[in-house]
C-alpha positions as CSV (number, residue, x, y, z in Angstrom):
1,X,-46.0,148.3,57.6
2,X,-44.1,145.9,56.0
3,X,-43.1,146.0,52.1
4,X,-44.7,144.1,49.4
5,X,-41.9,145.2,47.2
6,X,-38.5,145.6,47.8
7,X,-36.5,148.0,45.7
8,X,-33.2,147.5,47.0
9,X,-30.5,149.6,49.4
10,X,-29.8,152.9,50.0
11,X,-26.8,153.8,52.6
12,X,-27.5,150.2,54.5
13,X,-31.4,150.7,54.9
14,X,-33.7,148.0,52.9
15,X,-35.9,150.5,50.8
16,X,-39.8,149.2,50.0
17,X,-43.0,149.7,48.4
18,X,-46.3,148.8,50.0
19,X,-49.1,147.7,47.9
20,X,-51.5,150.9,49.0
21,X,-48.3,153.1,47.0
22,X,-48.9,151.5,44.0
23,X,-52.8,152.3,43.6
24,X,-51.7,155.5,45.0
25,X,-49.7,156.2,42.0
26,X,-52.3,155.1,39.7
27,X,-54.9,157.1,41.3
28,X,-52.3,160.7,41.0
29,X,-51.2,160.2,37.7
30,X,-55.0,159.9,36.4
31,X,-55.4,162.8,38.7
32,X,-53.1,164.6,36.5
33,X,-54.0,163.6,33.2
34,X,-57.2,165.2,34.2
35,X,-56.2,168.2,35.6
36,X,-53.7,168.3,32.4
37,X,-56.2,167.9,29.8
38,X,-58.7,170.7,31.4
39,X,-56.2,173.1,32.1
40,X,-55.1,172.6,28.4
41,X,-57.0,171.1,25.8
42,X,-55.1,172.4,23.0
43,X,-52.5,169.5,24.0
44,X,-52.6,165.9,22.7
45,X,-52.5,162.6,24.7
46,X,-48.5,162.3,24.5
47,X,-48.2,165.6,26.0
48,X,-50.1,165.0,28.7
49,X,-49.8,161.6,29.7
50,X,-45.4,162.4,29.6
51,X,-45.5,165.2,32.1
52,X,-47.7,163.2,34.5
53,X,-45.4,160.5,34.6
54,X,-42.7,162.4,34.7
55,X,-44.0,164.1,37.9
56,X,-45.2,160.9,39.6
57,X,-41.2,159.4,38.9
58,X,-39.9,163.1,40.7
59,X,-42.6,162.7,43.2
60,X,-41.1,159.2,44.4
61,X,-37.7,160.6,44.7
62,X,-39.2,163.7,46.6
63,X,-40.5,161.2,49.1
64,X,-37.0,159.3,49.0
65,X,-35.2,162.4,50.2
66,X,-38.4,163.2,52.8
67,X,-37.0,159.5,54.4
68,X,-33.7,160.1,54.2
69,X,-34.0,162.6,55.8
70,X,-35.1,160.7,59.1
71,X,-32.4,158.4,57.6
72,X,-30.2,160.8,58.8
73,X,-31.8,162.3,62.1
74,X,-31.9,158.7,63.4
75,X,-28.4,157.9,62.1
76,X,-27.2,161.3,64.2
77,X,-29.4,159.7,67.6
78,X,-27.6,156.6,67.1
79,X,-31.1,154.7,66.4
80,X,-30.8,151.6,64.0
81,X,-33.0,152.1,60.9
82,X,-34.3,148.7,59.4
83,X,-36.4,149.7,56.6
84,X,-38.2,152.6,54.5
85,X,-41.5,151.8,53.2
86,X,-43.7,153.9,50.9
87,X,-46.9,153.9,51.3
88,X,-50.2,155.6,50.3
89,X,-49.6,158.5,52.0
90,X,-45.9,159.4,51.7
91,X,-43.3,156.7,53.6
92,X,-42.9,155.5,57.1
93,X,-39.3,154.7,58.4
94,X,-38.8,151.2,60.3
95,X,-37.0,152.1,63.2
96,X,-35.4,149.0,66.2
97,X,-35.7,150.8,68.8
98,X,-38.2,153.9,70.3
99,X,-36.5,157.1,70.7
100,X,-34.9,157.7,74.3
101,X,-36.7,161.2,74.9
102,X,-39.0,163.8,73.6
103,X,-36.6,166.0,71.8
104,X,-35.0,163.2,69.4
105,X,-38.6,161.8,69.1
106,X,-39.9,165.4,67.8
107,X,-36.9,165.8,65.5
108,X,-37.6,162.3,63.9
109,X,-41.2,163.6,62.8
110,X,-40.6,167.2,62.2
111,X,-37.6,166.9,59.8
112,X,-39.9,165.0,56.9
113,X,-42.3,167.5,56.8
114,X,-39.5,169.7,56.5
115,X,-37.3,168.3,53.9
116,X,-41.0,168.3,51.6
117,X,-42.0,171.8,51.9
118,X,-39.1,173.1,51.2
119,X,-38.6,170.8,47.8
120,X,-42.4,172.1,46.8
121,X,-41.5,175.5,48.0
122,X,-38.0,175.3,45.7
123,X,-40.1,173.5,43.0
124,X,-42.7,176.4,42.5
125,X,-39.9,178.8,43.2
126,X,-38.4,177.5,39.7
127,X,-41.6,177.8,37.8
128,X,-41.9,181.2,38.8
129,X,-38.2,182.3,37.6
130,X,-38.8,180.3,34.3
131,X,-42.1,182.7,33.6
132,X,-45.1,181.2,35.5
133,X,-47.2,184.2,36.4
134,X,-49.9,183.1,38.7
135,X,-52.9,182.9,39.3
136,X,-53.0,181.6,35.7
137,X,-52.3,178.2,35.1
138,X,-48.9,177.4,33.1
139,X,-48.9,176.5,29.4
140,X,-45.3,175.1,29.1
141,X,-45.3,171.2,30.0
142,X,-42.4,172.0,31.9
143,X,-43.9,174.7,33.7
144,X,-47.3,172.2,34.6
145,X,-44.7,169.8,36.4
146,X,-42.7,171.8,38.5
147,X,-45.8,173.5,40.0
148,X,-47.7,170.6,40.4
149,X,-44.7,168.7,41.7
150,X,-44.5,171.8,44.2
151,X,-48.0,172.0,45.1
152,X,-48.0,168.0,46.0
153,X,-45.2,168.2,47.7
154,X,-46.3,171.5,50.2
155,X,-49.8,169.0,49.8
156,X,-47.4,166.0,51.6
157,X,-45.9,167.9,53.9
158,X,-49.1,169.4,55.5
159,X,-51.1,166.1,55.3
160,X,-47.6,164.3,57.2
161,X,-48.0,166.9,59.9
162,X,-51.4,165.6,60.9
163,X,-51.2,163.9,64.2
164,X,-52.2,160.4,63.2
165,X,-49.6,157.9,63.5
166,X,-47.8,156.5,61.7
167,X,-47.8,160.1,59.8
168,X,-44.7,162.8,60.8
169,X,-47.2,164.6,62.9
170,X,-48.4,161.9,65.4
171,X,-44.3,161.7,66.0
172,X,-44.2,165.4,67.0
173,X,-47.3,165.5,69.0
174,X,-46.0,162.1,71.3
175,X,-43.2,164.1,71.2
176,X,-45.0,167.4,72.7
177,X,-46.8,165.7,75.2
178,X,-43.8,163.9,76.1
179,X,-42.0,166.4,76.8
180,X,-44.8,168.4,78.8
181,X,-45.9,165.1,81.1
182,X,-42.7,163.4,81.0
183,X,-44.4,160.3,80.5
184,X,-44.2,158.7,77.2
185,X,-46.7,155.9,77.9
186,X,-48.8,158.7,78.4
187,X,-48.1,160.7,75.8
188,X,-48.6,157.7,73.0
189,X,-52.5,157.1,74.0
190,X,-53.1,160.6,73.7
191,X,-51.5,160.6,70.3
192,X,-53.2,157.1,69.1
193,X,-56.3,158.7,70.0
194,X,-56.2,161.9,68.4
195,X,-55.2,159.8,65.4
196,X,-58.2,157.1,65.8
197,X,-60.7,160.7,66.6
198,X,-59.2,162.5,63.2
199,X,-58.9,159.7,61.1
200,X,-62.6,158.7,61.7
201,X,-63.4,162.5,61.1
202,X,-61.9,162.5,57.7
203,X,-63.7,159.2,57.0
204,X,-67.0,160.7,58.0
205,X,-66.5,163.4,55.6
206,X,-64.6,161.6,52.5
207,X,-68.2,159.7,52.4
208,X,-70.3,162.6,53.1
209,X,-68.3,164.4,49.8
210,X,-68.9,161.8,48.1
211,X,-72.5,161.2,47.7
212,X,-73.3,164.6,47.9
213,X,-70.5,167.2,46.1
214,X,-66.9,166.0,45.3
215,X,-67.6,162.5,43.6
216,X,-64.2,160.5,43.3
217,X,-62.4,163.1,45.4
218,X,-64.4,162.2,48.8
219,X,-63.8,158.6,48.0
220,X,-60.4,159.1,48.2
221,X,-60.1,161.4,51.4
222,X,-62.4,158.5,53.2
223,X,-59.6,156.0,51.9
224,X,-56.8,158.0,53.7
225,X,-59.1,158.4,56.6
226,X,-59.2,154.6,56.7
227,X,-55.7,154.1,56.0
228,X,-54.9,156.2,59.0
229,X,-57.9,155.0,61.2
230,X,-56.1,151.3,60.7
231,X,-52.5,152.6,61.5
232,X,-53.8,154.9,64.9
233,X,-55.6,151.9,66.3
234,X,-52.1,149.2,65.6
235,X,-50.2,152.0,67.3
236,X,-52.4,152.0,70.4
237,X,-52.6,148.1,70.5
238,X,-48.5,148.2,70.4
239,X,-48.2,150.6,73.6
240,X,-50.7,148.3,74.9
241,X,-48.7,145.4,74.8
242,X,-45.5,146.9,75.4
243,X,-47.6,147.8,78.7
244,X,-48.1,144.4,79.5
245,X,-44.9,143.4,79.2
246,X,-43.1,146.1,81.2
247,X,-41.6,144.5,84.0
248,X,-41.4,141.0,82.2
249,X,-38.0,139.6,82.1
250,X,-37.1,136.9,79.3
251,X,-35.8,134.0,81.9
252,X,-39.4,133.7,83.2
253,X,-40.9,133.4,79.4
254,X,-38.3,131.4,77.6
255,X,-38.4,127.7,77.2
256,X,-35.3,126.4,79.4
257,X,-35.8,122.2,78.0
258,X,-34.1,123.3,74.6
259,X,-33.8,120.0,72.9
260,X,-29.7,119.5,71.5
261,X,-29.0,118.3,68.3
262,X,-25.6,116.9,66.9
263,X,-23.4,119.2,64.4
264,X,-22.8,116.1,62.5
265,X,-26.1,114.8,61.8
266,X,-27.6,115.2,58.3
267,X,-30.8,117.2,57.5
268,X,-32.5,113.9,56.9
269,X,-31.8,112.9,60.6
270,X,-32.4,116.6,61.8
271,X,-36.2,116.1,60.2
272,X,-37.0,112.6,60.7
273,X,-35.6,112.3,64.5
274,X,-36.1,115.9,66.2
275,X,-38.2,118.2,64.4
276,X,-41.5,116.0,63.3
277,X,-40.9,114.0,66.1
278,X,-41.2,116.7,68.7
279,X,-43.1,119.6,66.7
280,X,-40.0,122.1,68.3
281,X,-39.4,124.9,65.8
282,X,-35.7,125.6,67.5
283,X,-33.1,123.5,68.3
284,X,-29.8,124.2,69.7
285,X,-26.9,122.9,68.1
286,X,-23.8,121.3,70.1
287,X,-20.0,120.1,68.9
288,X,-18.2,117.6,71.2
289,X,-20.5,119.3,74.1
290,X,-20.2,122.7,73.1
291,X,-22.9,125.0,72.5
292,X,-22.1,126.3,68.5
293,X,-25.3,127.4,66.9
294,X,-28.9,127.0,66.6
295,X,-31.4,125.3,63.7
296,X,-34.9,125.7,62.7
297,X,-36.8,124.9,59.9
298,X,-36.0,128.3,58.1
299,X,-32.9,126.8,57.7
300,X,-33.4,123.5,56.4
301,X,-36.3,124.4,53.7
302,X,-33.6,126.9,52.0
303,X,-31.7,123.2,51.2
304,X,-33.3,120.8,48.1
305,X,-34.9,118.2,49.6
306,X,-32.6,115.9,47.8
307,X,-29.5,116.7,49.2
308,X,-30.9,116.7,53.0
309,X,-28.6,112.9,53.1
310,X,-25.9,115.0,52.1
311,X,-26.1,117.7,53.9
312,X,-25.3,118.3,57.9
313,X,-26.9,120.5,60.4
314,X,-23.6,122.4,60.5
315,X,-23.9,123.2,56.9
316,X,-26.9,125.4,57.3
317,X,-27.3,126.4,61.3
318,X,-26.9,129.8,62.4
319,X,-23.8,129.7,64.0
320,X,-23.1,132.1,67.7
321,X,-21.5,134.7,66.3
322,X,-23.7,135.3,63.5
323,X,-26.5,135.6,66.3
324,X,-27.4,138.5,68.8
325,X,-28.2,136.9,72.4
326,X,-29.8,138.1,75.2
327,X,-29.8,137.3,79.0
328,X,-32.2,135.6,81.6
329,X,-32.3,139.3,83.0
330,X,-32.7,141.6,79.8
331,X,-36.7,143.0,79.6
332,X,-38.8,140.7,77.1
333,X,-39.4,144.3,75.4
334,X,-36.1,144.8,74.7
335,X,-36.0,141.3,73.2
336,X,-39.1,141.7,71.3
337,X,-37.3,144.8,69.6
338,X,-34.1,143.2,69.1
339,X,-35.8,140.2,67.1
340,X,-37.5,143.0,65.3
341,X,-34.0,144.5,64.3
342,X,-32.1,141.3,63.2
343,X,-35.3,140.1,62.0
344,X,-35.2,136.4,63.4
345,X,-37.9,134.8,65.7
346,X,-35.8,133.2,68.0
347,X,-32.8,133.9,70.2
348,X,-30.2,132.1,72.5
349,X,-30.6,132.8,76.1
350,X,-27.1,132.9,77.5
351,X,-26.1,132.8,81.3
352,X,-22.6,132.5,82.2
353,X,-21.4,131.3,79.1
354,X,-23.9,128.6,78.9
355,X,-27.3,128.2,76.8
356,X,-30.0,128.7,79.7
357,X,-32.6,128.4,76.8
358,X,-34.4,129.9,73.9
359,X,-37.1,132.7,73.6
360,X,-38.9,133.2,70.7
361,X,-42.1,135.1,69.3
362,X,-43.9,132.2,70.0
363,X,-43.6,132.7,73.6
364,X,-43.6,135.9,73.7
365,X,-47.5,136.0,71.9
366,X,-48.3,132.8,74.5
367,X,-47.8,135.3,77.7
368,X,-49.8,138.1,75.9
369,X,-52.7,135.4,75.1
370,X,-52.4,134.7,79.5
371,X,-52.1,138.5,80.0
């Protein structure tokens, strides 16, 4: 679930929109303008379109404080949190590394939910003291927001506790039948396949609803159910390989020949005599027979072709202790996550203070391929 849009920062976690958010938004604010204009017709377009952006702008920072709130359950389990990213459906947190046990997995999913019933809840808790008397529908504009910003928000926080990952709810019930098998490989089939069973249920019936009673509506539940069909099956197909992998170590995947380059040659040299030469993505980089960094073509494209004469490897290499290393003994999953976490597709094998080689992605895919 990676984001087509980056927004920026919040307290140290990269914050991101995915492209299904954005026809998302377009799809709830017509939504609204519709349900605007038949609830009251006496009003003109200004005074409809306004309140329906207004409650699509409140309805992203509603989800905002639904992630940050796993922002903070994760900070408080002492689990690193790469990324947010919203999504059609609400947001889905990017987390480095799988909870350690059921009862910080089932916190992690429950508290979204959570944080968005009780902002709808508090949301149509306000229209009501400011003089909305249901089951009539409010007049005042500001009246229309706040309970539709409270309906869609109780709406979120319902359809986030169905268990289909990578909703809230697939979370909790891993985290349930975790806890009651004790075995979390275990526990994530069952939930992938509840999601895949669901999520083909509510496609099914989107399309059904569609041709025969709710028109655009049933269109866009089989859209979810597609959505989520889509994200059950990738989480099944990531236990599966983390199964394949169990028991893996990275000194029998990584590649021990690491070609050596010189600090001191240029980029020019670096391209011409090492990396079309040989086709290696990866080099090691040594200073009067010292291991001080590593280079890959990442790297050198960031520099103006131009200026590659000019420039020398040592300019532009990754040097050690900018870079997280890892052991001939340490698991290749725990590798796999830690390159997810730093975000880099290679890392330095250390043994003894020595380079024993490099693993990468690359390698890591090849033994899946054999597997």
């Amino acid at each position: 679930m990676q984001a087509q849009l980056r927004l920026g920062r919040i307290f140290g976690v990269q914050i991101g929109l995915h492209y299904s958010w954005l026809l998302i938004v377009l799809l709830v604010t017509l939504s609204l303008v519709g349900e605007f204009s038949t609830a009251n017709p006496q009003w003109g377009a200004g005074l409809i379109w306004a309140p329906a952006i207004i409650t699509v702008l409140l309805l992203f920072v509603s989800i905002m404080a639904h992630e940050l709130s796993h922002v903070a359950v994760a900070k408080a389990r002492g689990l690193p949190l790469r990324a947010i990213t919203l999504f059609a459906l609400g947001g889905v947190a990017q987390i480095g590394k799988e909870a350690a046990d059921a009862k910080t997995e089932f916190w992690m999913g429950i508290v979204g939910p959570i944080t968005s019933a009780i902002i709808g809840f508090a949301c149509l808790g306000l229209a009501l003291a400011f003089g909305w008397a249901p089951p009539e529908m409010p007049r005042l504009p500001l009246l229309v927001l706040l309970m539709w910003l409270g309906v869609i928000n109780i709406m979120l926080a319902i359809l986030n506790m169905l268990p289909c990952f990578p909703l809230d709810g697939g979370r909790v019930l891993r985290a349930i039948v975790w806890w009651a098998t004790g075995d979390v490989v275990r526990a994530t089939r069952i939930a992938a396949r509840v999601g895949q069973l669901l999520a083909f249920g509510l496609v099914v019936i989107g399309i059904f609803r569609f041709f025969y009673s709710a028109g655009f509506g049933g269109l866009w539940l089989a859209f979810i159910g597609w959505f989520l069909l889509k994200a059950a099956r990738a989480t099944g197909a990531q236990m599966e390989i983390s199964e394949s992998l169990r028991g893996v170590t990275v000194g029998a995947v990584m590649a021990s020949d690491c070609p050596m380059v010189d600090s001191h040659d240029n980029l020019q040299t670096f391209a011409d005599e090492h990396h079309l030469r040989t086709g290696q993505h990866c080099f090691a980089v040594e200073e009067n027979g010292h291991l001080v960094g590593i280079i890959t073509p990442h790297e050198v494209k960031g520099v103006a072709r131009a200026k590659w004469p000019y420039t020398t490897v040592d300019d532009v290499m990754r040097s050690l202790d900018q870079l997280r290393t890892v052991t001939p003994h340490t698991p290749v999953t725990e590798a796999l996550e830690l390159m997810g976490r730093e975000d880099v597709n290679q890392l330095p094998v250390i043994q003894d203070g020595r380079l024993a080689g490099i693993i990468s992605r690359s390698h890591i895919l090849r033994i899946l391929q054999t597997r």
